[in-house]
PDB file with SEQRES, HELIX, SHEET and CRYST1 records, atoms N, CA, C and O in Angstrom:
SEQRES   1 A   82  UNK UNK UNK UNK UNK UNK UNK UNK UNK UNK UNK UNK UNK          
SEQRES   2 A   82  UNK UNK UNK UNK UNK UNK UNK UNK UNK UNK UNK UNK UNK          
SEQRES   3 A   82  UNK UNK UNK UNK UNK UNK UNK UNK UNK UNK UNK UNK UNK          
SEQRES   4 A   82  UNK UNK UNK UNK UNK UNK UNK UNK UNK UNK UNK UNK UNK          
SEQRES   5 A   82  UNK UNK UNK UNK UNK UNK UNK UNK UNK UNK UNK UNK UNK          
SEQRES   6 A   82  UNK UNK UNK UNK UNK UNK UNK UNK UNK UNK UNK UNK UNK          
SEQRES   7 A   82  UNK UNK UNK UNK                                              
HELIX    1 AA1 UNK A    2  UNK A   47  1                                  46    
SHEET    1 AA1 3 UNK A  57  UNK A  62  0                                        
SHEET    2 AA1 3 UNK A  65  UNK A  71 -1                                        
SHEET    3 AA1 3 UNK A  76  UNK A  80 -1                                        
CRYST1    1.000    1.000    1.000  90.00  90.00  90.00 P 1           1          
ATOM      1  N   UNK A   1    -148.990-123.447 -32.029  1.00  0.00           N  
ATOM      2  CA  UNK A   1    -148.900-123.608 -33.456  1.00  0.00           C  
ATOM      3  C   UNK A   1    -147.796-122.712 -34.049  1.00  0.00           C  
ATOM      4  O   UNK A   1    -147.065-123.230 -34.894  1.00  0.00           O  
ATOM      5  N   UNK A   2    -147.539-121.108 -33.618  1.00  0.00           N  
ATOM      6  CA  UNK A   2    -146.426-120.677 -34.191  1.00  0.00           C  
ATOM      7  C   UNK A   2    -145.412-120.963 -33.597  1.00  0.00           C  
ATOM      8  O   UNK A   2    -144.400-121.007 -34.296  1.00  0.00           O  
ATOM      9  N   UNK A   3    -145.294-121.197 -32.451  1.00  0.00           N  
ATOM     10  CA  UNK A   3    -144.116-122.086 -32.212  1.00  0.00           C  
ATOM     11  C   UNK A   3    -143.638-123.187 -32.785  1.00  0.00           C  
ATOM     12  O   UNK A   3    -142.409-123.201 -32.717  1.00  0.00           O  
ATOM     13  N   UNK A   4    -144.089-124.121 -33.324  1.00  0.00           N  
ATOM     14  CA  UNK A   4    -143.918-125.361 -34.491  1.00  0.00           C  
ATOM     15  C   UNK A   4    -143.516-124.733 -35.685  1.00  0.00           C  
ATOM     16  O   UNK A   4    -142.472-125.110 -36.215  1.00  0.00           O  
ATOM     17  N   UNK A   5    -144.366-123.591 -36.322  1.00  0.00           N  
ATOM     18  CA  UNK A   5    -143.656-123.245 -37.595  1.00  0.00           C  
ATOM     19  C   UNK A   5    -142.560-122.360 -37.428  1.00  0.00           C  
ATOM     20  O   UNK A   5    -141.899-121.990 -38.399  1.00  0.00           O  
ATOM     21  N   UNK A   6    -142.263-121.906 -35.991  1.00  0.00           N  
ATOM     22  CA  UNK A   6    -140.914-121.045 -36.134  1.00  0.00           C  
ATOM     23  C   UNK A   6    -139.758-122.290 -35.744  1.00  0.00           C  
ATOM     24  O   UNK A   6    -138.602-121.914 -35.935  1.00  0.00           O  
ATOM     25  N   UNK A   7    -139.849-123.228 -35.404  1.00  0.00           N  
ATOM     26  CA  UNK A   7    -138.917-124.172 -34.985  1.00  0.00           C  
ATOM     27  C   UNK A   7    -138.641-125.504 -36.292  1.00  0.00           C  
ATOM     28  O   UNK A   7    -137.678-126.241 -36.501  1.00  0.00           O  
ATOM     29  N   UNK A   8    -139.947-125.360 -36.959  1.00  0.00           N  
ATOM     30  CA  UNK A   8    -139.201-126.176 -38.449  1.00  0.00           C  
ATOM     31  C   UNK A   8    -138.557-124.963 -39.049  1.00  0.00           C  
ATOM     32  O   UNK A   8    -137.397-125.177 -39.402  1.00  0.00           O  
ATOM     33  N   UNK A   9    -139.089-123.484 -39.305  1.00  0.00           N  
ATOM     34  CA  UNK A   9    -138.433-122.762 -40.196  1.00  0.00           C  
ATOM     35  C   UNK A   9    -137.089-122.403 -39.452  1.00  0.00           C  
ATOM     36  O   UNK A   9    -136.440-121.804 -40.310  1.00  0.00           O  
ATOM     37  N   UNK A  10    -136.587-122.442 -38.680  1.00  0.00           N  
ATOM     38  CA  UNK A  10    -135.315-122.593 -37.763  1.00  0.00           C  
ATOM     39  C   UNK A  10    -134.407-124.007 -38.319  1.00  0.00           C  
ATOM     40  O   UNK A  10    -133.246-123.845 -38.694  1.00  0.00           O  
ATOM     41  N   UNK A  11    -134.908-125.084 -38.329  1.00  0.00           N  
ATOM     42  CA  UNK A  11    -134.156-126.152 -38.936  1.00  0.00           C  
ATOM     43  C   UNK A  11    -134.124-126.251 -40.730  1.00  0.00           C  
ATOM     44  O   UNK A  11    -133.270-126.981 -41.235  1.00  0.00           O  
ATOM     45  N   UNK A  12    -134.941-125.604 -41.488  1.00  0.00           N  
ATOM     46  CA  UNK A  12    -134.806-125.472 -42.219  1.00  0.00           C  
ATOM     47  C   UNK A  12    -133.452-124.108 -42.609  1.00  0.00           C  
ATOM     48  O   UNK A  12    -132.572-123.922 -43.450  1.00  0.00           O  
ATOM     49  N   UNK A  13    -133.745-123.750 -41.977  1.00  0.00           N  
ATOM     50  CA  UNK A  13    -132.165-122.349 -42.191  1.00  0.00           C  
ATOM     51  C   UNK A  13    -131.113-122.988 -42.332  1.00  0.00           C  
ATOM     52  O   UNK A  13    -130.170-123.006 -43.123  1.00  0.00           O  
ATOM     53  N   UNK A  14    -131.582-123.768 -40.997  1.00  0.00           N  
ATOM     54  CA  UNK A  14    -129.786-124.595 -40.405  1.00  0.00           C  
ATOM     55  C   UNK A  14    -129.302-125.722 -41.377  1.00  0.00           C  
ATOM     56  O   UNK A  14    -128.135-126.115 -41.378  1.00  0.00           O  
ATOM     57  N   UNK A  15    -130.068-126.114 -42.030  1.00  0.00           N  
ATOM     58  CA  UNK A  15    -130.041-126.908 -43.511  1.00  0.00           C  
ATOM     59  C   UNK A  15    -129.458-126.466 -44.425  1.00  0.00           C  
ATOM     60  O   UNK A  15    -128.410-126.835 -44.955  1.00  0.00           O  
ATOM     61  N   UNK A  16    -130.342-125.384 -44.713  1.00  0.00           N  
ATOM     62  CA  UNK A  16    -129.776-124.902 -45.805  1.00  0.00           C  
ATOM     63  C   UNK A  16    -128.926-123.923 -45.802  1.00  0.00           C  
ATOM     64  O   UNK A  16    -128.584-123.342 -46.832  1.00  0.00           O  
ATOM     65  N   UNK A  17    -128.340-123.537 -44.203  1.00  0.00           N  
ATOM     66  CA  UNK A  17    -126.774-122.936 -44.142  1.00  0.00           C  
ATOM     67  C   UNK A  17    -125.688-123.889 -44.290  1.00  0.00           C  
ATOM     68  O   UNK A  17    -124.618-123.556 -44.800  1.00  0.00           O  
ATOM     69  N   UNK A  18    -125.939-125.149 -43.832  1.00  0.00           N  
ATOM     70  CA  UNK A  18    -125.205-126.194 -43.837  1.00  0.00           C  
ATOM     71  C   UNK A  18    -124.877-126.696 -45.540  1.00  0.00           C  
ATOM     72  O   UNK A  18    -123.895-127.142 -46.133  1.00  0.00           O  
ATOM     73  N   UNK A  19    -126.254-126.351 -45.900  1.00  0.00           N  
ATOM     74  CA  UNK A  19    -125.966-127.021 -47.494  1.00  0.00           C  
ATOM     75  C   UNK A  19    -125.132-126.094 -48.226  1.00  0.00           C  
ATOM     76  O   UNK A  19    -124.336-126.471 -49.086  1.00  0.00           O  
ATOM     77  N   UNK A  20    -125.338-124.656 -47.835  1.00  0.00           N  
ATOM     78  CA  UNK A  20    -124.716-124.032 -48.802  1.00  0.00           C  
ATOM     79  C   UNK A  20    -123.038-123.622 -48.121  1.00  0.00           C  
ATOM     80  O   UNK A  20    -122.203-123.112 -48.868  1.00  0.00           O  
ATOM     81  N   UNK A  21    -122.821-123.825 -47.127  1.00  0.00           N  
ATOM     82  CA  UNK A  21    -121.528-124.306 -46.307  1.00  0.00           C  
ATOM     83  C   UNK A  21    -120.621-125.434 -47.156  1.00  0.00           C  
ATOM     84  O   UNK A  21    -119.649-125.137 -47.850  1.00  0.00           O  
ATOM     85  N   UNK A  22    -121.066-126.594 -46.985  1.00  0.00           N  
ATOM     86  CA  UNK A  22    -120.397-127.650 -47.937  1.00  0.00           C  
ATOM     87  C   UNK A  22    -120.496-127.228 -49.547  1.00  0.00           C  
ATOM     88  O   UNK A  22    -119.717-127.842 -50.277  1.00  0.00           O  
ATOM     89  N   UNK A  23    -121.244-126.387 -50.091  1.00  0.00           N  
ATOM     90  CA  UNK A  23    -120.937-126.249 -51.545  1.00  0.00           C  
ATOM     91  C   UNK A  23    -119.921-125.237 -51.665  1.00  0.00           C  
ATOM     92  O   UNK A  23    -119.110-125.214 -52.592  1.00  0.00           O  
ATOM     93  N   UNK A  24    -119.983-124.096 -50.383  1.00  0.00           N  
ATOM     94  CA  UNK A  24    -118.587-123.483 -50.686  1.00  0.00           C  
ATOM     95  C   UNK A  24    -117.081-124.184 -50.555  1.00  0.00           C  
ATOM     96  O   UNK A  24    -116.196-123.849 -51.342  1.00  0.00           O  
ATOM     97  N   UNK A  25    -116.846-125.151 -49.543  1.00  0.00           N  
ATOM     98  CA  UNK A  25    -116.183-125.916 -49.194  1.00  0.00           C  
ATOM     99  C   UNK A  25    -115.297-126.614 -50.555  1.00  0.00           C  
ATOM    100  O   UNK A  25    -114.085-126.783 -50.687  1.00  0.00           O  
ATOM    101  N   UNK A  26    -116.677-126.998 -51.672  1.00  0.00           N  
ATOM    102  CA  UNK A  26    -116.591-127.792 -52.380  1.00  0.00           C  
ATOM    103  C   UNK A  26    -115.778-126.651 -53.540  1.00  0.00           C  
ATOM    104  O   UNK A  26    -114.720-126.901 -54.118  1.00  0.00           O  
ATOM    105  N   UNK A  27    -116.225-125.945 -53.616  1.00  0.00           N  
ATOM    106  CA  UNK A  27    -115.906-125.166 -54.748  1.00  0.00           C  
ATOM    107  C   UNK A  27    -114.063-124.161 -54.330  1.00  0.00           C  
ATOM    108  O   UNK A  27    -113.217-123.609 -55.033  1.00  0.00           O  
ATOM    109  N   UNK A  28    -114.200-124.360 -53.127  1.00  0.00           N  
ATOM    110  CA  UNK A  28    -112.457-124.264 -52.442  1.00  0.00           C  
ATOM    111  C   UNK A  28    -111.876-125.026 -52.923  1.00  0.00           C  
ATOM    112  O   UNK A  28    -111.218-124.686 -53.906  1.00  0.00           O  
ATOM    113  N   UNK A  29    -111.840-126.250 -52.526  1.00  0.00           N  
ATOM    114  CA  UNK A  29    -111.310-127.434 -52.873  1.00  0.00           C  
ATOM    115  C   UNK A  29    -110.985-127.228 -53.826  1.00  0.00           C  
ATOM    116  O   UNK A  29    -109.838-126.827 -54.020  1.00  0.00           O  
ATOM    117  N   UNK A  30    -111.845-127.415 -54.797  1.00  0.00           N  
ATOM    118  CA  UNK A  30    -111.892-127.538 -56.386  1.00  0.00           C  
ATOM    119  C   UNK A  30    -110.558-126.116 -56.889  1.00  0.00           C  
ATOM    120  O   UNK A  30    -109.699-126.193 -57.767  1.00  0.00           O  
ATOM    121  N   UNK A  31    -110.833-125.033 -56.017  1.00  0.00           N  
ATOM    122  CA  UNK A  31    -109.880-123.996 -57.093  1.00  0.00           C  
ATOM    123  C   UNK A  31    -108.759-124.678 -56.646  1.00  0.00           C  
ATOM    124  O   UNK A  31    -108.212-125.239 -57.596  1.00  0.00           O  
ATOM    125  N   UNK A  32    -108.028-124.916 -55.287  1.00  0.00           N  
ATOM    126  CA  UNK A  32    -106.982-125.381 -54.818  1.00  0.00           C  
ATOM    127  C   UNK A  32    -106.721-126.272 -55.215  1.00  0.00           C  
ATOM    128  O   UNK A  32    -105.557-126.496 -54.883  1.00  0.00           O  
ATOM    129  N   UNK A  33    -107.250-127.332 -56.018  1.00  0.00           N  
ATOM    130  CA  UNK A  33    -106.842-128.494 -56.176  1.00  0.00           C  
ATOM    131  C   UNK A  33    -106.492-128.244 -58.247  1.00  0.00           C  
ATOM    132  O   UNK A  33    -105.664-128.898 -58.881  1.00  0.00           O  
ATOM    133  N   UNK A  34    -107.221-127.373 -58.710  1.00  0.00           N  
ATOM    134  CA  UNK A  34    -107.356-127.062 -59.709  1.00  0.00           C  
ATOM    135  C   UNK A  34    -105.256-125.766 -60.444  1.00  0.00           C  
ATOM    136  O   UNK A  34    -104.505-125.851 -61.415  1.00  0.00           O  
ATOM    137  N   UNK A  35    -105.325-124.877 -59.216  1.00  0.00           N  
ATOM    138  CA  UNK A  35    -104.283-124.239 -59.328  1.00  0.00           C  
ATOM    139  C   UNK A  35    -103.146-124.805 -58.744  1.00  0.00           C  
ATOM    140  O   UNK A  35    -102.068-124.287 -59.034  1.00  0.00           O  
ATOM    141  N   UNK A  36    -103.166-126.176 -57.649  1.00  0.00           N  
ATOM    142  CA  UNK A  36    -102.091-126.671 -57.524  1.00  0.00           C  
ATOM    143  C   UNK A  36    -101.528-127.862 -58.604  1.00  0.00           C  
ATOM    144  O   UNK A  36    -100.360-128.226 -58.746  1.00  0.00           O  
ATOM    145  N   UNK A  37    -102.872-128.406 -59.399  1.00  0.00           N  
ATOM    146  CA  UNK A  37    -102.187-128.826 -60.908  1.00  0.00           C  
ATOM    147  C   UNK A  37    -100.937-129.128 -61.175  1.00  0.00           C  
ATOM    148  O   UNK A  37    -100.296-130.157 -60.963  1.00  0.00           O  
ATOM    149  N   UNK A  38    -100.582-127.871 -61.786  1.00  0.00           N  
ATOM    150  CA  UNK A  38     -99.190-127.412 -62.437  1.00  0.00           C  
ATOM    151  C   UNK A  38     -98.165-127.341 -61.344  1.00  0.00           C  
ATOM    152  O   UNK A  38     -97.184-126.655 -61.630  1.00  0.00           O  
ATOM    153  N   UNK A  39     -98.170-127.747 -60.477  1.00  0.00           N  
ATOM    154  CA  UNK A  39     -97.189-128.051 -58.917  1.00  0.00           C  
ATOM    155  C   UNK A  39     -96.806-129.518 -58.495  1.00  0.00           C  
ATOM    156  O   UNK A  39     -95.780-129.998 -58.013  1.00  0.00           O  
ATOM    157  N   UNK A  40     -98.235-130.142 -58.925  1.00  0.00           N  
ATOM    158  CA  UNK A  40     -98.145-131.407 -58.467  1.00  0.00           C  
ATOM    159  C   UNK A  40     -97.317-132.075 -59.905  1.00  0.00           C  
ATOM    160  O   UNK A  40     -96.432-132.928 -59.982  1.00  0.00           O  
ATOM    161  N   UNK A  41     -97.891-131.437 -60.751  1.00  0.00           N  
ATOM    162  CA  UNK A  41     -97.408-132.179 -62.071  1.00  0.00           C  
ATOM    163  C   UNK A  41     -95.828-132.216 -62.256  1.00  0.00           C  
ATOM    164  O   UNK A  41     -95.157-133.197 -62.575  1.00  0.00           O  
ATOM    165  N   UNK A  42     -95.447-131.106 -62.020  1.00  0.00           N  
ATOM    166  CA  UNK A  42     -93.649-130.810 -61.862  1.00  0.00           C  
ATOM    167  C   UNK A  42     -93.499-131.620 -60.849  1.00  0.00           C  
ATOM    168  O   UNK A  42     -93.053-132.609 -61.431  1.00  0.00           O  
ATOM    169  N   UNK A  43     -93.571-131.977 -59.441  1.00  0.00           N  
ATOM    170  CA  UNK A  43     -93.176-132.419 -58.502  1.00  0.00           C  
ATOM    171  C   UNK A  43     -92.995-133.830 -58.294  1.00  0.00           C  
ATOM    172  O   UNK A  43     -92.192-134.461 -57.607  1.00  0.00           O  
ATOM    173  N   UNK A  44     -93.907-134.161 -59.030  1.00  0.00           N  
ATOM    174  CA  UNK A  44     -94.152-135.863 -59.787  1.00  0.00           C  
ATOM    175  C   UNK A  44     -92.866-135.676 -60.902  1.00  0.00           C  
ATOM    176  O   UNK A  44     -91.891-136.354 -60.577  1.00  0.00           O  
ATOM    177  N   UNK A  45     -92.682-134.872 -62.172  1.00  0.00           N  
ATOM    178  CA  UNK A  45     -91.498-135.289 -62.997  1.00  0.00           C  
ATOM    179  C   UNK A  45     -90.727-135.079 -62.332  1.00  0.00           C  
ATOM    180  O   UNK A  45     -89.927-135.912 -62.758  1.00  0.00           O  
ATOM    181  N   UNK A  46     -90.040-134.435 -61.256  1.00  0.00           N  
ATOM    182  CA  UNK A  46     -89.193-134.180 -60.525  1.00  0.00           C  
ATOM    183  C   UNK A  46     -88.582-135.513 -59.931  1.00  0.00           C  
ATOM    184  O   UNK A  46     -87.414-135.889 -60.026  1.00  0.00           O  
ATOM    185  N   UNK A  47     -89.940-136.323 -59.113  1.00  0.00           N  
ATOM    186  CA  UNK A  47     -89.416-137.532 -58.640  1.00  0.00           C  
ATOM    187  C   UNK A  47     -88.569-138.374 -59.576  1.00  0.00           C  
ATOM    188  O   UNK A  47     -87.462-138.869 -59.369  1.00  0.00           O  
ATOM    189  N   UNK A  48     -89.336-138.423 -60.644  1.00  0.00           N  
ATOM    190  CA  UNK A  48     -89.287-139.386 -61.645  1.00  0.00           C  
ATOM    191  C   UNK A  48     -88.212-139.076 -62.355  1.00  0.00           C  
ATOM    192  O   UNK A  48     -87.942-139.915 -63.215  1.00  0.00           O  
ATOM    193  N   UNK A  49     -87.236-137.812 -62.268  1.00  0.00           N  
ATOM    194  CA  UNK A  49     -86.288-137.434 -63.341  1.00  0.00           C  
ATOM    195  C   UNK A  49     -86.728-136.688 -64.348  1.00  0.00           C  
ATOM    196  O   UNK A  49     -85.907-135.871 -64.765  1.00  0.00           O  
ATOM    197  N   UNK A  50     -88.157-136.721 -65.066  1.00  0.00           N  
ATOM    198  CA  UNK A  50     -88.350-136.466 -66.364  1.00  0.00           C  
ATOM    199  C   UNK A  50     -89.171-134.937 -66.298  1.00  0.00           C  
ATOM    200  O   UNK A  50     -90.258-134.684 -66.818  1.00  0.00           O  
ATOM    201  N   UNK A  51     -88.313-134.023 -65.505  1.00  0.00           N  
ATOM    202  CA  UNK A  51     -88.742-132.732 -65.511  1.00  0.00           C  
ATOM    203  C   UNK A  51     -87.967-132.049 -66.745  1.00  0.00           C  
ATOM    204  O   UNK A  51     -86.786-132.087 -67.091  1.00  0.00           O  
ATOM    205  N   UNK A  52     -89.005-131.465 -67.223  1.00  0.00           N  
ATOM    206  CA  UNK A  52     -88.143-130.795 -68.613  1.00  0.00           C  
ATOM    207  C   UNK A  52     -88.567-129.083 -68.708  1.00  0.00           C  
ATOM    208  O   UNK A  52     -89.740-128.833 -68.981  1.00  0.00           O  
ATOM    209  N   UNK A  53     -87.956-128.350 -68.564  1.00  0.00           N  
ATOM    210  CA  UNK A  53     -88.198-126.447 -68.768  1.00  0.00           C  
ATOM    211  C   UNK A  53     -89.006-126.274 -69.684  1.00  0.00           C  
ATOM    212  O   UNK A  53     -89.948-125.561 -69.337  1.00  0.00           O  
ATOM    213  N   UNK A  54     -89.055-126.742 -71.068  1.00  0.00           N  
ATOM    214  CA  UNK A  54     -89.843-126.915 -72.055  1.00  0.00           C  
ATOM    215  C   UNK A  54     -91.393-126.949 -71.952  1.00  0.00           C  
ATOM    216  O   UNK A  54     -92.249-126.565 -72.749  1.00  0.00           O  
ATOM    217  N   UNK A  55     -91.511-127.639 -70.485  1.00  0.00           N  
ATOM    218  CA  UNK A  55     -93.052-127.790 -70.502  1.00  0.00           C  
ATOM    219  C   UNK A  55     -93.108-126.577 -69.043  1.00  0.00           C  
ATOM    220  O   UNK A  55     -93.675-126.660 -67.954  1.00  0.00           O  
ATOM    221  N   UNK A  56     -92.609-125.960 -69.396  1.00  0.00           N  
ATOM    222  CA  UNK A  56     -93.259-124.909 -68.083  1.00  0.00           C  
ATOM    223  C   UNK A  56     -94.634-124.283 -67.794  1.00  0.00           C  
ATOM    224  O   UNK A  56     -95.525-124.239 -68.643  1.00  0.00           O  
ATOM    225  N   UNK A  57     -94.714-123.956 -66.948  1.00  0.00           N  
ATOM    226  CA  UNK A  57     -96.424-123.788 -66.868  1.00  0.00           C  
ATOM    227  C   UNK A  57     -96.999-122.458 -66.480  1.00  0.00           C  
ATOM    228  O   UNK A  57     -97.122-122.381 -65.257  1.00  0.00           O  
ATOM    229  N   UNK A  58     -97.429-121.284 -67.187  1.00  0.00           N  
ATOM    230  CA  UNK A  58     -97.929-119.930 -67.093  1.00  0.00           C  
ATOM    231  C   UNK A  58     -99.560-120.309 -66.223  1.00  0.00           C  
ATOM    232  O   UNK A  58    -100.509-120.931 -66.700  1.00  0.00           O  
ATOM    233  N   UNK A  59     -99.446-119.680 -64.808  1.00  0.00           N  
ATOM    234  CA  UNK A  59    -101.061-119.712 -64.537  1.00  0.00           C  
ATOM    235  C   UNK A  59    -101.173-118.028 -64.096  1.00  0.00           C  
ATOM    236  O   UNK A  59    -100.374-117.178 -63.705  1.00  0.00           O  
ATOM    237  N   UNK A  60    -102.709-118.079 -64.413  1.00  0.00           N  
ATOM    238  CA  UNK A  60    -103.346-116.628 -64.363  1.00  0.00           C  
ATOM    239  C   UNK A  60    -104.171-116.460 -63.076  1.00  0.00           C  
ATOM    240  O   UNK A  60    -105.402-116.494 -63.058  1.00  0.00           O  
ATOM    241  N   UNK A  61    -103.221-116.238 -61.776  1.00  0.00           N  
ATOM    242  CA  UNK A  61    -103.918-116.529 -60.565  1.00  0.00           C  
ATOM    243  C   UNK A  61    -105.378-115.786 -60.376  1.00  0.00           C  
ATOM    244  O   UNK A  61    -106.445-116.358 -60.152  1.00  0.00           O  
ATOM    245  N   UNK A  62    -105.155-114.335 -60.526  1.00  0.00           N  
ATOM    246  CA  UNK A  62    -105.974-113.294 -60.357  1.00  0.00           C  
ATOM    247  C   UNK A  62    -105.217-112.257 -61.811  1.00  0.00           C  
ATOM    248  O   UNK A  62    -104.286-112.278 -62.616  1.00  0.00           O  
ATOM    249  N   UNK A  63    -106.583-111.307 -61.326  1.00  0.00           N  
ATOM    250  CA  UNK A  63    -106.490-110.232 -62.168  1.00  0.00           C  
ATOM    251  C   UNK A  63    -104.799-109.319 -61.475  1.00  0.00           C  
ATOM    252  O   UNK A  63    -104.406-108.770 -60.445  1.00  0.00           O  
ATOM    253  N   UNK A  64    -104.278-109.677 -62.916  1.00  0.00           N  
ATOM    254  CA  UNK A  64    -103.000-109.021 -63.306  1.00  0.00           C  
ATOM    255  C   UNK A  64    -101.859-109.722 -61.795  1.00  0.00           C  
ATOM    256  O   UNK A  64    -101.043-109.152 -61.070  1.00  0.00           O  
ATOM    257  N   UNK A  65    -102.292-111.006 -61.853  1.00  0.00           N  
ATOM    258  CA  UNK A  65    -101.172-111.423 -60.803  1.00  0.00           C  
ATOM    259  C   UNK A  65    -101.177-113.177 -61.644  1.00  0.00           C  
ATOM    260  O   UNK A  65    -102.117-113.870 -62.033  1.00  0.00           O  
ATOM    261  N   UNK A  66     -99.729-113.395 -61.660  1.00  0.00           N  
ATOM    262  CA  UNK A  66     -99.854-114.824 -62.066  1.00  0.00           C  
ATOM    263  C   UNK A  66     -98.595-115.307 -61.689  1.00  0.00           C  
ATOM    264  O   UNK A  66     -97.736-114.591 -61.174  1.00  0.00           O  
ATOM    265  N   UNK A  67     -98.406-116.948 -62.019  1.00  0.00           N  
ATOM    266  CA  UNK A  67     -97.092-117.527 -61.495  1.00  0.00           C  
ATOM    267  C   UNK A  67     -96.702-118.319 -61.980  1.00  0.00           C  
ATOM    268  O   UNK A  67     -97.663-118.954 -62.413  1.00  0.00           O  
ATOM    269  N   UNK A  68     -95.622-118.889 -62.300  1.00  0.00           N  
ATOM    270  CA  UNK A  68     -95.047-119.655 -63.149  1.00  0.00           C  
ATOM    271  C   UNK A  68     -94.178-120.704 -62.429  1.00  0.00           C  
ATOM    272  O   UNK A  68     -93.432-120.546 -61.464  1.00  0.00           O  
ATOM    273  N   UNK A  69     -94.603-122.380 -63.496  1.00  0.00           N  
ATOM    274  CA  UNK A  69     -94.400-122.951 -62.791  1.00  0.00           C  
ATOM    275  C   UNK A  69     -93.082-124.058 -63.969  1.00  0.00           C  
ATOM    276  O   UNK A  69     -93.200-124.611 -65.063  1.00  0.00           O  
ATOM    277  N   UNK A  70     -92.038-123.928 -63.046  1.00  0.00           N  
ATOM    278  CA  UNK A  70     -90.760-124.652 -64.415  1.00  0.00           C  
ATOM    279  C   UNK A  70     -90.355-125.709 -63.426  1.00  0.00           C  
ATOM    280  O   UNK A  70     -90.151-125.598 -62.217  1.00  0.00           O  
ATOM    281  N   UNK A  71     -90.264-127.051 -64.434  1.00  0.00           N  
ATOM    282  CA  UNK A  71     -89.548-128.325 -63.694  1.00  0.00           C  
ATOM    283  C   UNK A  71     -88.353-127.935 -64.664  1.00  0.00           C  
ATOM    284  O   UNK A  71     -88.307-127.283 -65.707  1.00  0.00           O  
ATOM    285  N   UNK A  72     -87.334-128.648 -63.839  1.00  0.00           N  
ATOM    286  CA  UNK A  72     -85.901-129.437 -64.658  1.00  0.00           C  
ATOM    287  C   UNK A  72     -85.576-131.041 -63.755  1.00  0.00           C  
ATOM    288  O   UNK A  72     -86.122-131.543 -62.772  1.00  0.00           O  
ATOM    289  N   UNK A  73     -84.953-131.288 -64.237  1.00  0.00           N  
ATOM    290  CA  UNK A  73     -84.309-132.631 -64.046  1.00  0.00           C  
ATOM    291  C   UNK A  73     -84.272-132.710 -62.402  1.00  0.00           C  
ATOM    292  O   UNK A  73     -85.015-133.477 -61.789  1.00  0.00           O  
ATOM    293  N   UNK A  74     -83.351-131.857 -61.766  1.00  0.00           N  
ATOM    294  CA  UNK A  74     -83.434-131.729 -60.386  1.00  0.00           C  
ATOM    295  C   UNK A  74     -84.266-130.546 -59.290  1.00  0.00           C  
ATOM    296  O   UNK A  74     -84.299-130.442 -58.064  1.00  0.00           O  
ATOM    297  N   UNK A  75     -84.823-129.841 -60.298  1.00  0.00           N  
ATOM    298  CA  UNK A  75     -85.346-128.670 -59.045  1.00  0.00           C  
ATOM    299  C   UNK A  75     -87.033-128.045 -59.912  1.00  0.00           C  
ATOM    300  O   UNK A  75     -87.187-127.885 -61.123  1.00  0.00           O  
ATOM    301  N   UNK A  76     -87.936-127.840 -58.956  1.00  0.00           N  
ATOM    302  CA  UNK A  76     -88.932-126.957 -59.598  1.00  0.00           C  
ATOM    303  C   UNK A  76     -89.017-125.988 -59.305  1.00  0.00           C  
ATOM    304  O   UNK A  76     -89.068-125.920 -58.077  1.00  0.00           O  
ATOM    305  N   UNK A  77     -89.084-124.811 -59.908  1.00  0.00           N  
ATOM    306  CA  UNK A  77     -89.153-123.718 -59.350  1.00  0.00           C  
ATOM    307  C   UNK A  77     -90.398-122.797 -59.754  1.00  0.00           C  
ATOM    308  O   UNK A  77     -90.838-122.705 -60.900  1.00  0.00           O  
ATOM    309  N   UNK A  78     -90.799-122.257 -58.842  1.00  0.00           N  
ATOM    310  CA  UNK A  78     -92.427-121.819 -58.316  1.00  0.00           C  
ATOM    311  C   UNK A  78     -92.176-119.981 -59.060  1.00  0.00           C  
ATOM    312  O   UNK A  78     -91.144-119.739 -58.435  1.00  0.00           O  
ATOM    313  N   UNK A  79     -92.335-119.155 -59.591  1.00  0.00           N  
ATOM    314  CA  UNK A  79     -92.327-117.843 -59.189  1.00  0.00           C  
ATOM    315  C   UNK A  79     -93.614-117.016 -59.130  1.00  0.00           C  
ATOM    316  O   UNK A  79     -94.548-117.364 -59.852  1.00  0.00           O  
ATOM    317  N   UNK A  80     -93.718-116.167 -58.493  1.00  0.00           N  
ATOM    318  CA  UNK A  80     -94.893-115.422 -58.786  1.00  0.00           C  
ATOM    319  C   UNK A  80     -94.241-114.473 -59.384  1.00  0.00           C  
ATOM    320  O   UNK A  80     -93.039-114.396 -59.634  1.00  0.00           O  
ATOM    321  N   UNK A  81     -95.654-113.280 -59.745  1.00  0.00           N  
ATOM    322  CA  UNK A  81     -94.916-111.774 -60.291  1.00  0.00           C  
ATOM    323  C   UNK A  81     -95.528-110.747 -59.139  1.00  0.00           C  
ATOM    324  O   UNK A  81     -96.579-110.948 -58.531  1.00  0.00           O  
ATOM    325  N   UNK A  82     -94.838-109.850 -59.003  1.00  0.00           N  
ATOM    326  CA  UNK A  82     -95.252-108.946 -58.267  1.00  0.00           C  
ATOM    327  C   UNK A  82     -95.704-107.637 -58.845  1.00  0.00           C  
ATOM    328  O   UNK A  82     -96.114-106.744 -58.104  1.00  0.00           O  
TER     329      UNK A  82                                                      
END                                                                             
C-alpha cells in the first residue's frame, strides 16, 4: 500500500514539474518574442523601403540597461548602452 502512494505521489511531481517546465518555457517565449518586437518591426520596413528614423524605438531591457532600435530606408541599426 505505501508503495502505491509513493509511486502516484512520484508521478504526480513529474506532472507537475513538467507543467510548471512548459509555463516557464511559455513565459520565455513570450519576453523574446515581446523584446524582439521593435527588431522585427524595423526589419520588415527595411524590406519594404518604408524605414523611417522618426519612428525609432527606446526599449528598457533591464534595470538601467536599454537599447535602441532605428530603421532608415536602407539599414537598421540595433544599439545597446553600456
Amino acid at each position: 500500500m505505501a508503495a502505491k502512494i509513493k509511486a502516484e505521489n512520484e508521478e504526480i511531481r513529474r506532472q507537475r514539474d513538467k507543467l510548471a517546465e512548459d509555463i516557464c518555457m511559455k513565459f520565455s517565449q513570450f519576453k523574446k518574442d515581446f523584446l524582439g518586437a521593435p527588431i522585427r518591426r524595423a526589419l520588415k520596413a527595411l524590406k519594404t523601403g518604408a524605414g523611417n528614423p522618426a519612428h525609432s524605438c527606446e526599449i528598457p531591457y533591464r534595470n538601467e540597461e536599454k537599447y535602441w532600435v532605428v530603421a532608415s530606408k536602407d539599414e537598421v541599426t540595433v544599439s545597446f548602452a553600456m
